[in-house]
C-alpha positions in Angstrom: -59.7 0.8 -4.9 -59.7 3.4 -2.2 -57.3 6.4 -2.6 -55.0 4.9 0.0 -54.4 2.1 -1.8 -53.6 4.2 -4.9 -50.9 5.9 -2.8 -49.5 3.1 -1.8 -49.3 1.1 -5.2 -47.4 3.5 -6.6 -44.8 4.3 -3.6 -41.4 2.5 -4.8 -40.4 -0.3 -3.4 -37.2 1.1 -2.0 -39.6 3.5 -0.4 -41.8 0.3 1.3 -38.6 -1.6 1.9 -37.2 1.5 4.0 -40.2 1.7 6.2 -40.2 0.1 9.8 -42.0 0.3 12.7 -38.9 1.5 15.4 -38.7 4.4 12.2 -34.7 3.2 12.1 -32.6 3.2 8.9 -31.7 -0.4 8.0 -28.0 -1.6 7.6 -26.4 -0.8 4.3 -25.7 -4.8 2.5 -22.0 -5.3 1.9 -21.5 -6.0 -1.7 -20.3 -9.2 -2.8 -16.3 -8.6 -2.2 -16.9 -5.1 -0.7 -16.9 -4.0 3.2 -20.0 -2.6 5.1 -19.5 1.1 6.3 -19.4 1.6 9.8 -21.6 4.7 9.9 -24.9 5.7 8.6 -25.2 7.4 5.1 -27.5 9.2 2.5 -28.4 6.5 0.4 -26.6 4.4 -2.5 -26.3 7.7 -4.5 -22.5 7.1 -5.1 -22.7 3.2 -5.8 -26.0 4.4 -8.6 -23.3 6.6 -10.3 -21.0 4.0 -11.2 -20.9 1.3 -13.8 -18.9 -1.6 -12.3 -18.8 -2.6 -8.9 -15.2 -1.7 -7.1 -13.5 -4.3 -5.1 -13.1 -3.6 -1.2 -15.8 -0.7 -1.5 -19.0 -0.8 -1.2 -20.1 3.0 -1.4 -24.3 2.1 -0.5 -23.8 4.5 2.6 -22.4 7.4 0.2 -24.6 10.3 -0.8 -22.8 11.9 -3.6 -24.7 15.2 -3.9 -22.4 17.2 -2.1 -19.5 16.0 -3.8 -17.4 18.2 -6.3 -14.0 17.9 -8.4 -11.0 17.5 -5.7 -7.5 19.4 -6.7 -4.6 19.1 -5.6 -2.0 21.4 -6.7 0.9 21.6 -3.7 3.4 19.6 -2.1 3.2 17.8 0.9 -0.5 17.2 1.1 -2.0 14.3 2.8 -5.2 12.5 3.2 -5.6 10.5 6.8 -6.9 7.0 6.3 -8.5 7.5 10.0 -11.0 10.3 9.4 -11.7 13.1 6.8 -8.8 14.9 7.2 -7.3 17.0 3.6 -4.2 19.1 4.3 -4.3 20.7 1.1 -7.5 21.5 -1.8 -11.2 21.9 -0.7 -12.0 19.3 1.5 -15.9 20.1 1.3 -15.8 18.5 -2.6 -14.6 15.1 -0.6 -16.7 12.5 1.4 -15.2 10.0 3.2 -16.2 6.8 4.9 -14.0 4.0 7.1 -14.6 0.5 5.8 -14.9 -2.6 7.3 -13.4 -5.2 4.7 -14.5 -9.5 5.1 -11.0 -10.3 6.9 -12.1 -7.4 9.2 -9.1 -4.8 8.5 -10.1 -1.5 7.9 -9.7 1.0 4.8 -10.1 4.7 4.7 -12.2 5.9 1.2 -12.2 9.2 -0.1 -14.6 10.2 -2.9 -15.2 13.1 -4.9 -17.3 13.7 -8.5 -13.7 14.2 -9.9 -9.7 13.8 -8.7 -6.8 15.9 -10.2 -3.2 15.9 -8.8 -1.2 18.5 -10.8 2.2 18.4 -11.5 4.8 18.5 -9.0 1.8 18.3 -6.5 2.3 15.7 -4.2 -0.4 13.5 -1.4 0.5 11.3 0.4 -1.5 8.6 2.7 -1.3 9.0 6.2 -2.8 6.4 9.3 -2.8 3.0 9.6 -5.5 2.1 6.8 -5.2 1.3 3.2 -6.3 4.4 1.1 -8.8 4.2 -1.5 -9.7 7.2 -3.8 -12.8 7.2 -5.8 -13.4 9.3 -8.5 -17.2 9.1 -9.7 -16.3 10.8 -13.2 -12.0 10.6 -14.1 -9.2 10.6 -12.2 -5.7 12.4 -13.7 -2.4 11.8 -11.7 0.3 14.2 -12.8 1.8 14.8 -9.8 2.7 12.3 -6.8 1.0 10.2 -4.8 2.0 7.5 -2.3 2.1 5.5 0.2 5.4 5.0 1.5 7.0 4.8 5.4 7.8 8.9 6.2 11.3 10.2 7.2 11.2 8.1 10.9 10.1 5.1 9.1 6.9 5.0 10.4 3.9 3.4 8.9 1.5 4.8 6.8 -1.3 3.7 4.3 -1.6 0.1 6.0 1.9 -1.2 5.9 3.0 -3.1 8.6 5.5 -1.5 11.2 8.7 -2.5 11.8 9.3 -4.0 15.3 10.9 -2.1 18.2 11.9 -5.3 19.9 15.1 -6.7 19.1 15.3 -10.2 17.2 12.0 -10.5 16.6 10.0 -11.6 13.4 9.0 -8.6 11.5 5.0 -8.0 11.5 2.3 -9.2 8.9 1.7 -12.5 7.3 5.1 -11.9 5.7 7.3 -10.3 8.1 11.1 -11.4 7.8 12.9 -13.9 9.6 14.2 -12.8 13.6 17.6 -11.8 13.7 19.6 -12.9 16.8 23.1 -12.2 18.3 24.9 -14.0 14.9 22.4 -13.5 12.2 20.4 -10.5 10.8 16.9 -10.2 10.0 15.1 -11.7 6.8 13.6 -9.5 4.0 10.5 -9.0 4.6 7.8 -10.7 1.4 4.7 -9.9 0.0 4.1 -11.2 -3.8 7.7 -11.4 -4.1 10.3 -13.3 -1.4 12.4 -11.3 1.0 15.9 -12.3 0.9 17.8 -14.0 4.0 19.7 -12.2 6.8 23.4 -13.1 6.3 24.8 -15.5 9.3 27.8 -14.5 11.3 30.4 -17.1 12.9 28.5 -20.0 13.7 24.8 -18.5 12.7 22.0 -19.1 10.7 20.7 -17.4 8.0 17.2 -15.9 8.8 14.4 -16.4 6.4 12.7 -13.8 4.4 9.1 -14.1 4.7 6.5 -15.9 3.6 4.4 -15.3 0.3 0.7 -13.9 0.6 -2.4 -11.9 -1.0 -4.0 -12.8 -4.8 -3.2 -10.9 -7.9 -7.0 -9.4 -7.5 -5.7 -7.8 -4.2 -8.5 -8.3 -2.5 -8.7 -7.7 0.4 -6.9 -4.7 0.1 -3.5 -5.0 2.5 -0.5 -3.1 2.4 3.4 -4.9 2.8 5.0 -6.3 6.0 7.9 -5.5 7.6 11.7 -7.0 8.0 12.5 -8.9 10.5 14.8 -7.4 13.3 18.3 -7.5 14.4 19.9 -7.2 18.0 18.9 -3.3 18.8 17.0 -1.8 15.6 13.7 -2.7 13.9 13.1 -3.9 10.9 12.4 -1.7 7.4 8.3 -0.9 7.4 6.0 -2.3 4.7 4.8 -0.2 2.0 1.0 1.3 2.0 -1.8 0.0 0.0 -3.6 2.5 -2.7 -6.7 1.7 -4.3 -8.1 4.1 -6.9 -11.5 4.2 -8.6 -12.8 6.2 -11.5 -15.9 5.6 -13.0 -15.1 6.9 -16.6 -11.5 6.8 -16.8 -8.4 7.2 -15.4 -5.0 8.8 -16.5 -1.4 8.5 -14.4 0.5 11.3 -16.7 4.2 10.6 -17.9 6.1 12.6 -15.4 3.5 10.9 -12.7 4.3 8.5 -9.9 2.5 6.3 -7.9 4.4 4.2 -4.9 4.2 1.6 -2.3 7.7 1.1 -1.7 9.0 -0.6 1.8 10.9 1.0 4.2 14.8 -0.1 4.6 16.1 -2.0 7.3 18.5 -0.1 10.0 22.1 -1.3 10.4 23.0 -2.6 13.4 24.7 -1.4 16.6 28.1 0.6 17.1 29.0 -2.3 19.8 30.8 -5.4 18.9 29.4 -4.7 15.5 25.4 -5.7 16.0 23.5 -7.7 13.5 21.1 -5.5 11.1 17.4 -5.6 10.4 15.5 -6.6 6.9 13.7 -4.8 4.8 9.8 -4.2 4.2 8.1 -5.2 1.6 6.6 -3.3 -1.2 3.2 -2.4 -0.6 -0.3 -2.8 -3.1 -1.8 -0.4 -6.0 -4.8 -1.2 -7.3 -6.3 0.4 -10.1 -9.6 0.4 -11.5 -11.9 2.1 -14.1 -13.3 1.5 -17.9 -10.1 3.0 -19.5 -6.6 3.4 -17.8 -3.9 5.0 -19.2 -0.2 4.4 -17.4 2.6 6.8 -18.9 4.0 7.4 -15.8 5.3 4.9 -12.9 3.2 2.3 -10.9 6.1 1.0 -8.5 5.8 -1.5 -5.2 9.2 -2.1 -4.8 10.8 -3.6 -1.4 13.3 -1.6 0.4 17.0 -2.8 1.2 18.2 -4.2 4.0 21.2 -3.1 6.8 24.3 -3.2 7.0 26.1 -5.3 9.4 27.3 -2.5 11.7 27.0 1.1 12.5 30.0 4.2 12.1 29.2 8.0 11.9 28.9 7.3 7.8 26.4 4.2 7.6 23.5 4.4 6.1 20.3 2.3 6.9 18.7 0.3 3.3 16.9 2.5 1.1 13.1 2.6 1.0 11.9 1.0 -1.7 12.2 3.1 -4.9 9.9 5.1 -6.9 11.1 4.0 -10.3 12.3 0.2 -12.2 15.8 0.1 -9.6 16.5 -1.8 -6.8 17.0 -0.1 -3.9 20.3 -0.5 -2.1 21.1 -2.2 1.0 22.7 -0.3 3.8 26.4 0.9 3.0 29.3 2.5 5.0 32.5 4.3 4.1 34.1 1.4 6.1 35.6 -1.6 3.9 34.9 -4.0 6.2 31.5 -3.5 6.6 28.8 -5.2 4.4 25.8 -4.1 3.0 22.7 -5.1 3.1 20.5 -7.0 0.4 19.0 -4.9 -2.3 15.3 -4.5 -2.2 13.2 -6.1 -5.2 12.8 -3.9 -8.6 10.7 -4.3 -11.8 12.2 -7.5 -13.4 13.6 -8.5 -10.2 10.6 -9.3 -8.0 12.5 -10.8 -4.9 14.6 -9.3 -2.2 18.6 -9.9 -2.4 20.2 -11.8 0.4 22.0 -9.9 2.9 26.0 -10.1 2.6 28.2 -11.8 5.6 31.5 -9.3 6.5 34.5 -9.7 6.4 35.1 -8.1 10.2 37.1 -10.2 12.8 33.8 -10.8 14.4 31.7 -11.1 11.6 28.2 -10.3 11.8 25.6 -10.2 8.7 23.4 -7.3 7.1 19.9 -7.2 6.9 18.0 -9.0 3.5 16.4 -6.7 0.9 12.3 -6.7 0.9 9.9 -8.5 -1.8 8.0 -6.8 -4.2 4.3 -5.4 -3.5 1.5 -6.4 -5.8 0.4 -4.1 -8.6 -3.3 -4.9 -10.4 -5.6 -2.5 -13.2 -9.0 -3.6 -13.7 -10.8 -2.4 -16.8 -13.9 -2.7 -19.1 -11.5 -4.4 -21.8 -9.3 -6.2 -19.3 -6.6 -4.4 -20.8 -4.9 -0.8 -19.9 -3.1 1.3 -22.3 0.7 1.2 -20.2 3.4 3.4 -22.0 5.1 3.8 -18.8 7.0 1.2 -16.3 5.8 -0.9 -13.5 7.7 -2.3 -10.9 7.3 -4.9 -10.1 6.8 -5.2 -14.1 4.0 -6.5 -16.0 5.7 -10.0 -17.0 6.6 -10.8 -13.3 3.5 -12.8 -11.5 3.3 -9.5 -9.1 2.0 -7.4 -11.8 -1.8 -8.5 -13.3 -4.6 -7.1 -15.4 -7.8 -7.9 -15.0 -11.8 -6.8 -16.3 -14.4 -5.0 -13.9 -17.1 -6.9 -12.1 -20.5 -5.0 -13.2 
């Protein structure tokens, strides 16, 4: 056997299969519930150094020997689900990649050799894309993290924004019922069922959405939003967080983790204008051999609002980082009524919206459904000392084992 041939018998096969003629780099292969990157990468150095295989991710086009042990120690830090973007700790230990996922949405993916969010630090998802965090070695939440609808209510993390047009449907596969001159907008659903806008004289009641996703959350998809009333939009879905260690993973007592939905606005000053729903809760998704909870996993929907407007009424409440609903739109004004609490940990569906008691009566927005909460382990079972909302004996909250 010539010399050549001795070379080339003992080249690896990854080496050979590399190889081509136009010199080009071949397509990373999606894994089996995973999306395809959409740019190049250094190899499947990242995907070698794990385990189990994560849903949604497939990390093939991640070279992980630049990667380090990410910190954050601060408030108001965010990660953009667009591009790499850190506002706070050394965004040099991070890579990130966008995602293509089967359905075609995109997610953002951060990952880093370790992930640490110290107490009373707080990050927060920002853009329109499901965040996913992947931790190579552990992951220790402390601190806060979320993915919730900022002050304005806009989207962040992948929910689904409220509409600016009056009386429509809210948007996503379970956006809450239209609204109309006489009736306020439906809850918006996700695992759990939005609740109806209240009718006024002679109206309807609008429906709260419709039902969607699996327990596996996969694809990965954040909540959808409230339906609207005559002038205001409806409360935003919650985000969607997906995070990945690949030896364990610890969410402290004093740690919270959210995907609550926004709350619906109340309606309009004039001749007392029908409110909007509220979003949905949004999706966490945790996986790694061992999981720890001591702290709060919450999706919760937000409330809906009330059935008119005064210089003291208050739009629903996003939906709330802990086991309570949250509450409907209120006002200082009797005769105003208040729109239908958002889901909470035993309480998985959004809470109609009331009717008023005005001379003209017009009805209050319906509270949001509950998100989806899921753990994947080696065991298929996580240690959880702490509370999730929507809680484990609802259908909205699963466990399940790692694919390998």
């Amino acid at each position: 056997m010539s010399l050549r041939r001795v070379a080339l018998a003992l080249l690896p096969l990854a080496a050979l299969a590399c190889s081509s003629s136009g010199g080009g780099s071949p397509s990373p292969a999606p894994a089996p519930d995973g999306g395809v990157a959409d740019g190049g990468g250094g190899g499947d150095a990242a995907a070698a150094k794990l385990s189990f295989k994560p849903s949604n991710v497939d990390l093939s086009g991640v070279d992980a020997s630049g990667l380090g042990d990410y910190v954050v120690a601060e408030k108001n830090c965010s990660l953009s689900t667009e591009s790499k973007s850190a506002s706070c700790g050394d965004s040099s230990k991070l890579a990130f990649t966008l995602l293509t996922q089967p359905d075609s949405s995109k997610i953002g993916v951060y990952v880093a050799r370790s992930v640490r969010v110290e107490q009373n630090a707080e990050l927060v998802a920002q853009g329109p894309y499901p965040l996913v965090i992947v931790a190579l070695d552990t992951m220790e939440i402390f601190g806060t993290l979320k993915a919730t609808p900022d002050t304005n209510g806009r989207s962040v993390g992948g929910g689904f924004p409220g509409d600016t047009v009056s009386n429509a449907k809210g948007r996503g596969p379970g956006g809450g019922g239209a609204g109309s001159e006489s009736n306020a907008g439906g809850g918006a659903s996700y695992c759990g069922v939005g609740g109806k806008g209240a009718p006024g004289q002679g109206g309807v009641a609008a429906a709260g959405g419709a039902t969607y996703g699996n327990p596996e959350i996969v694809p990965l998809v954040g909540g959808s939003s409230g339906g609207s009333g005559v002038i205001n939009g409806g409360g935003t879905g919650g985000g969607a967080i997906q995070l990945v260690a690949g030896t364990s993973l610890k969410v402290g007592p004093l740690a919270v983790v959210s995907a609550g939905g926004g709350g619906g606005l109340y309606g309009g000053a004039v001749n007392q204008q029908t409110a909007s729903g509220g979003g949905s809760g949004g999706a966490i998704l945790i996986e790694s051999p061992i999981v720890e909870v001591a702290g709060v996993l919450a999706a919760n929907g937000g409330g809906g609002g009330p059935s008119s407007t005064s210089a003291s009424t208050e739009p629903g409440e996003n939906g709330r980082a802990d086991a309570q609903p949250a509450s409907g739109g209120s006002s200082q004004l009797a005769d105003i009524s208040l729109g239908g609490k958002g889901s909470a940990a035993a309480s998985q569906d959004g809470v109609d919206g009331a009717v008023s008691t005005e001379s003209s009566p017009k009805g209050s927005g319906g509270g949001g459904g509950a998100g989806r909460i899921r753990i994947n382990t080696k065991s298929g079972a996580a240690s959880i000392t702490g509370t999730l909302s929507p809680a484990a004996a609802t259908s909205c909250a699963s466990q399940g084992t790692l694919k390998p």
